[in-house]
Every structure is written in C-alpha cells, then in structure tokens.
C-alpha positions in Angstrom: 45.6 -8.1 -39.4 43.1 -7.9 -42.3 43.4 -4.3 -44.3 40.6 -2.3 -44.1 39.8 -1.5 -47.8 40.3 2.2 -49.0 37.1 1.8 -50.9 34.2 4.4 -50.2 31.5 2.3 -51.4 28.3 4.3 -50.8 30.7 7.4 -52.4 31.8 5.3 -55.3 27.9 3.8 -55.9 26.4 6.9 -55.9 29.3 8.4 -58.2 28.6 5.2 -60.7 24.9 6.2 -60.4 25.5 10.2 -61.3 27.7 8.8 -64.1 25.4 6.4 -65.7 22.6 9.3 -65.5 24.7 11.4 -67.4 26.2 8.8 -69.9 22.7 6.9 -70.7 20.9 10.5 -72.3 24.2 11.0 -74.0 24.1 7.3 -75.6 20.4 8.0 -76.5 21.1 11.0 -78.3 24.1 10.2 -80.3 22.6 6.5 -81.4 19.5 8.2 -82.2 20.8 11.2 -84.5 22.4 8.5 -86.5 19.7 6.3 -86.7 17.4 6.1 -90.2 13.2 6.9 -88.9 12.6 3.3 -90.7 14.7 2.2 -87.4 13.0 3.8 -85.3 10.7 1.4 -83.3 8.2 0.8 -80.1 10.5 -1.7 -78.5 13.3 -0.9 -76.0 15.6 -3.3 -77.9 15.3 -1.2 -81.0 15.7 2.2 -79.3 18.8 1.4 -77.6 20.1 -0.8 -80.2 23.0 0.6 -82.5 22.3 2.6 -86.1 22.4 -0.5 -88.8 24.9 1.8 -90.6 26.2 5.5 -89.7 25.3 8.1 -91.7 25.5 11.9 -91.2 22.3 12.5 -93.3 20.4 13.5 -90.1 22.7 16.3 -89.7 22.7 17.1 -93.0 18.8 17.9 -93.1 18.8 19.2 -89.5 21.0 21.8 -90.7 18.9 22.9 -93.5 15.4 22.5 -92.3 17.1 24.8 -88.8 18.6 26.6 -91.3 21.6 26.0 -89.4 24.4 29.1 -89.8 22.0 31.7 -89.5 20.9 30.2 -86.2 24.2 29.4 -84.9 25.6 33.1 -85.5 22.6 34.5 -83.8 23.2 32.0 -81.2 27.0 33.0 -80.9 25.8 36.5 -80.9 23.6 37.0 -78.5 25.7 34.4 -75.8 29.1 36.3 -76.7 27.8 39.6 -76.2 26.0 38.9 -73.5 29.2 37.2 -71.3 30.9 40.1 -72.7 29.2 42.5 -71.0 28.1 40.5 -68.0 31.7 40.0 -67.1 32.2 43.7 -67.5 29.1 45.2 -65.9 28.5 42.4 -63.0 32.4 42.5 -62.0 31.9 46.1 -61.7 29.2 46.4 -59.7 30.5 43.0 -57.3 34.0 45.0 -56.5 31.7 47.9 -55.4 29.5 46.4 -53.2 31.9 43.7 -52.2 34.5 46.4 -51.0 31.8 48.5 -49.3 29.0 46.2 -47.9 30.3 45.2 -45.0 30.8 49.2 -43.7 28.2 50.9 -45.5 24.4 49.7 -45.0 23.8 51.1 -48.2 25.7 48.4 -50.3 24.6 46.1 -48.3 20.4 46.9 -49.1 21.7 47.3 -52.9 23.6 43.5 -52.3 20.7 42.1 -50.8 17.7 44.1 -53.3 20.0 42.4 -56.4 21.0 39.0 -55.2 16.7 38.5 -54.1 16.2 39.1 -58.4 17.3 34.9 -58.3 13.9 34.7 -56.2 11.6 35.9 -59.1 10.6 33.4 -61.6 10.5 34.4 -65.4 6.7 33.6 -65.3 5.7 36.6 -63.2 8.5 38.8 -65.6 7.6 37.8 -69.1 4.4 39.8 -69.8 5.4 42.6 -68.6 9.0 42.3 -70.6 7.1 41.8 -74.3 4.8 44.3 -73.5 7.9 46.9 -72.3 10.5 45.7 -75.2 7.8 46.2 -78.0 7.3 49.7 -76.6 10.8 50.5 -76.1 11.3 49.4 -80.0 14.0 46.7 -78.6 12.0 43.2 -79.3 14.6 41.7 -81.6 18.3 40.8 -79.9 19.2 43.6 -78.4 16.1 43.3 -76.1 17.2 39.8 -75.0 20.5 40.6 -74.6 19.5 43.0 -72.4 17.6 41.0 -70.5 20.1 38.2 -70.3 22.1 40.8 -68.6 19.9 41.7 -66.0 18.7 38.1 -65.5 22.0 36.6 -64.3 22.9 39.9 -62.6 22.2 38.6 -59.1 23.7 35.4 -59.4 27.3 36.8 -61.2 27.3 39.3 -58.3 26.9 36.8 -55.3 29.9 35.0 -57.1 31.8 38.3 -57.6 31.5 40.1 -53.9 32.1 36.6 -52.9 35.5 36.0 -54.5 36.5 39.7 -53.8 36.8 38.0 -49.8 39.5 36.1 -51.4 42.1 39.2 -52.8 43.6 41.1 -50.0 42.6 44.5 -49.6 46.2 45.5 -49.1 47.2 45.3 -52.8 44.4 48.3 -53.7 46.4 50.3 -50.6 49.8 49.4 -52.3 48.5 50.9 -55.6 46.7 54.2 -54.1 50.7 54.9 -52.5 52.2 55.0 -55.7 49.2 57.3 -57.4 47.1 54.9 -59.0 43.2 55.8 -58.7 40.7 53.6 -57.8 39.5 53.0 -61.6 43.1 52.2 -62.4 43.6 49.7 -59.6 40.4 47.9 -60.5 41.5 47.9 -64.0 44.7 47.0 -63.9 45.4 45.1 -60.5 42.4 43.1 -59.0 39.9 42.6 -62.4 43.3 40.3 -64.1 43.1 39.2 -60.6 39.9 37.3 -60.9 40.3 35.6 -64.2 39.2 32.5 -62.5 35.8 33.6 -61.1 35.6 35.4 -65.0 35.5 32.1 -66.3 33.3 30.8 -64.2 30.6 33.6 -64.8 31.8 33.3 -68.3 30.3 29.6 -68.1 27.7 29.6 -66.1 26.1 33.1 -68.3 26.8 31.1 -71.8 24.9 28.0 -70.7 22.0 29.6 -69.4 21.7 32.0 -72.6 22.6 29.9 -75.3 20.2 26.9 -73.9 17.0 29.2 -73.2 13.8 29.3 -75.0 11.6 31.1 -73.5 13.3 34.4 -73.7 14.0 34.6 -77.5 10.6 33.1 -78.2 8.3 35.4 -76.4 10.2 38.5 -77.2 11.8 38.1 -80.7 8.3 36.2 -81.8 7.8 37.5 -85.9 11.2 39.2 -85.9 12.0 36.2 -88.4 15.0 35.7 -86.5 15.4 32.5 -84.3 18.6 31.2 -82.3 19.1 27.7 -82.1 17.1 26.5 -79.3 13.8 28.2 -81.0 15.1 26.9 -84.8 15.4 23.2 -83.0 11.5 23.4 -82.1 10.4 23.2 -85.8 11.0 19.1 -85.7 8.0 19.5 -82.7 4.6 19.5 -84.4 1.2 19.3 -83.4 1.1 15.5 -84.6 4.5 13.9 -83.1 8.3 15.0 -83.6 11.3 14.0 -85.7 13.5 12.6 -83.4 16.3 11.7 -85.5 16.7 15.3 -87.1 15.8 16.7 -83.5 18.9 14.9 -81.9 21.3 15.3 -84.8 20.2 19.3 -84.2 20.7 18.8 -80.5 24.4 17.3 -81.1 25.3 20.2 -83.5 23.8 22.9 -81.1 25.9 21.2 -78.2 29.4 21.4 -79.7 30.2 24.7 -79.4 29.3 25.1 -75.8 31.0 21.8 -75.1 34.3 23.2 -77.0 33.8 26.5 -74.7 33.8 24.8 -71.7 37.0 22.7 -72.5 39.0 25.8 -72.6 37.8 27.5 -69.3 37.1 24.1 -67.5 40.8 24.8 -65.4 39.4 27.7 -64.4 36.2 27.5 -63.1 36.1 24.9 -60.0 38.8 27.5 -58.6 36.2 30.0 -59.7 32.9 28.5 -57.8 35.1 27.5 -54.6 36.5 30.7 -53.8 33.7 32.6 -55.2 31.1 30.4 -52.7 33.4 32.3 -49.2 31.8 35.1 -48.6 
C-alpha cells in the first residue's frame, strides 16, 4: 500500500504564507537602512535589490538627527515603569476579582465594568485626557505612564483572573492553617506562582507602550521631551520622508524590544494558554 503522506499541506502553505509576510517587511527594512538615498529608485528591481556596499552611516545620522539616547532612555522609562507597575497593580486586582467573581456579583460587575475599557477606542479618550492631564499638572511622563496603566488594565486583568482558574485554591487554604494572612499568601505563594502569565503581561504591556504614538504625542506635545516613536517622525515632512535614516531608526528602536522578548519568550505561550481558561 501507497503511504499516505504526513504532510499538512493547506497548514504548511498557509504557514509559508504568514512567514514570507513577516520576512518580506523585515528584508525591506534592513536592505533599506543600509542603502545610500543616491540608490534609492522608482523601480522594484532597485528597491529590493541589495545595498552596493554596507555602511552604518544611516544609523549613524538617525541617531543624531533622533537624538538617539535621550529618546531611548525616555523610551525605557516610561515602558519599564509602566510593566513595573502593571504587573504589580493589574495582578493585584486579577487575584481579587478572580478569587471572588464567581460568588460575589459584586466582583463580577467590577470584572465585567474593567474588561469592557478594551471596547473604548483612544479617539473618544484623547481630548478629554490632554485637557484632564494639563489640569492635573501631569502632561509630561508621568501622565502617560499613568495612562498606559489604565489602558492595558482590562486586557492584563482578563489574562490574570483567567490564569488564577489554573492555581488550586487549596494552596491559599494550606497557608491560612499555618497563620499566613491573605496579603502574605498572595505575596509569597501564588504571585511567584504566576511568573508565566507575568511575562506574558510583561510582553504584551512593553510592546504596546514602547510602539505608541499617539499617547506621548498628544499629551507630552511642547514638553521638549519625545520617546522614540515621536523622535522617529522627524524624517516625515510635509514634502516626502527619508527613508533610509527612517528604517535605520526603526532597526535601532526595534532591538531592545526584540532583546526583551528573547528572554521571556519561554514564558509567555505558557502564559497566554493558561491565561485564555477562564
């Protein structure tokens, strides 16, 4: 008999498909950052061509003109500070409504009223957040760290209540017996507990916050202070962009992230799956 081959072809062509859709933008960008603007031409031949010769001049000048440091430590500021206390706060509040929803319908109106926040668009939210942030005096980074915080409050606690489904309640009865309070046994028993689904919120929170725009930009507009997402929009003028100091900025802005994920990539599919039971 003739073996059946173990060959899932529509899987496998779709999988070659997702690849080449993520591989293709990837070429583009790193051909393009080392390409010379006299190389740059109309013709797809000499866009997808290779650089004549490589040369790290385009990062050179992207990091001056973004004035590059400055940006990345306001960058790194605002994204670690806000995972920080994201991971802090929204674990907090997940434990509480995840270990009480299901008895009290209290928990479950404050579950449902936060989880509905990933229904409202920014649009609707960003008047009335300049206009609140200038009163309040916090229009500079604290004000969007603050809102970072409450933007990916929802989402952090559906994953958080979710993965709680996963730790057995009996462990937090264990630790009660031998005198532990309730802050202790959170502290010390089920929060080391979910390291996974911490890394996963970790993830998730930094790559949101350190690729947005819009939120710096409308609320830390004349601060003089700029993160590297509003620094990269200087090569975008009203008559055409700089594409090849725009991608080398674009690959600098991307290795830090991409170096953050490599360490908590091991943890965070365990993260989303477990976190996804509710």
């Amino acid at each position: 008999m003739k073996r059946k081959s173990d060959i899932n072809w529509p899987v496998t062509i779709l999988l070659i498909l997702g690849l080449i859709t993520i591989i293709f933008p990837l070429y583009m960008t790193v051909v393009i950052a080392f390409k010379q603007p006299s190389e740059m031409t109309n013709s797809i031949s000499g866009i997808l061509s290779l650089p004549k010769s490589w040369s790290l001049d385009n990062f050179a000048e992207a990091m001056r003109v973004t004035d590059f440091w400055h940006s990345l430590l306001n960058s790194v500021l605002v994204t670690g500070v806000t995972v920080a206390i994201s991971i802090v706060v929204h674990s907090l509040i997940g434990y509480a409504i995840g270990r009480n929803k299901a008895k009290s319908k209290f928990y479950k109106f404050v579950y449902l009223f936060i989880v509905s926040g990933m229904f409202v668009p920014f649009a609707i939210l960003m008047m009335p957040l300049v206009k609140q942030t200038a009163q309040l005096g916090i229009a500079n980074i604290v004000g969007v760290i603050i809102c970072y915080v409450v933007f990916y409050m929802p989402m952090n606690v559906l994953l958080y209540s979710g993965y709680l489904t996963n730790i057995p309640v009996a462990l937090e009865e264990a630790a009660r017996v031998d005198g532990a309070s309730t802050w202790r046994t959170y502290w010390r028993i089920i929060f080391p507990i979910m390291k996974p689904m911490h890394a996963t919120v970790a993830v998730l929170t930094a790559l949101g916050t350190w690729n947005d725009v819009m939120t710096p930009l409308v609320i830390m507009s004349g601060s003089g202070m700029n993160t590297l997402p509003l620094a990269q929009m200087t090569f975008q003028t009203q008559f055409g962009a700089n594409y090849n100091l725009a991608f080398a900025s674009y690959l600098l802005a991307l290795l830090p992230l991409l170096i953050f994920y490599l360490i908590c990539q091991k943890q965070i599919l365990n993260g989303v799956v477990n976190g996804a039971v509710k």
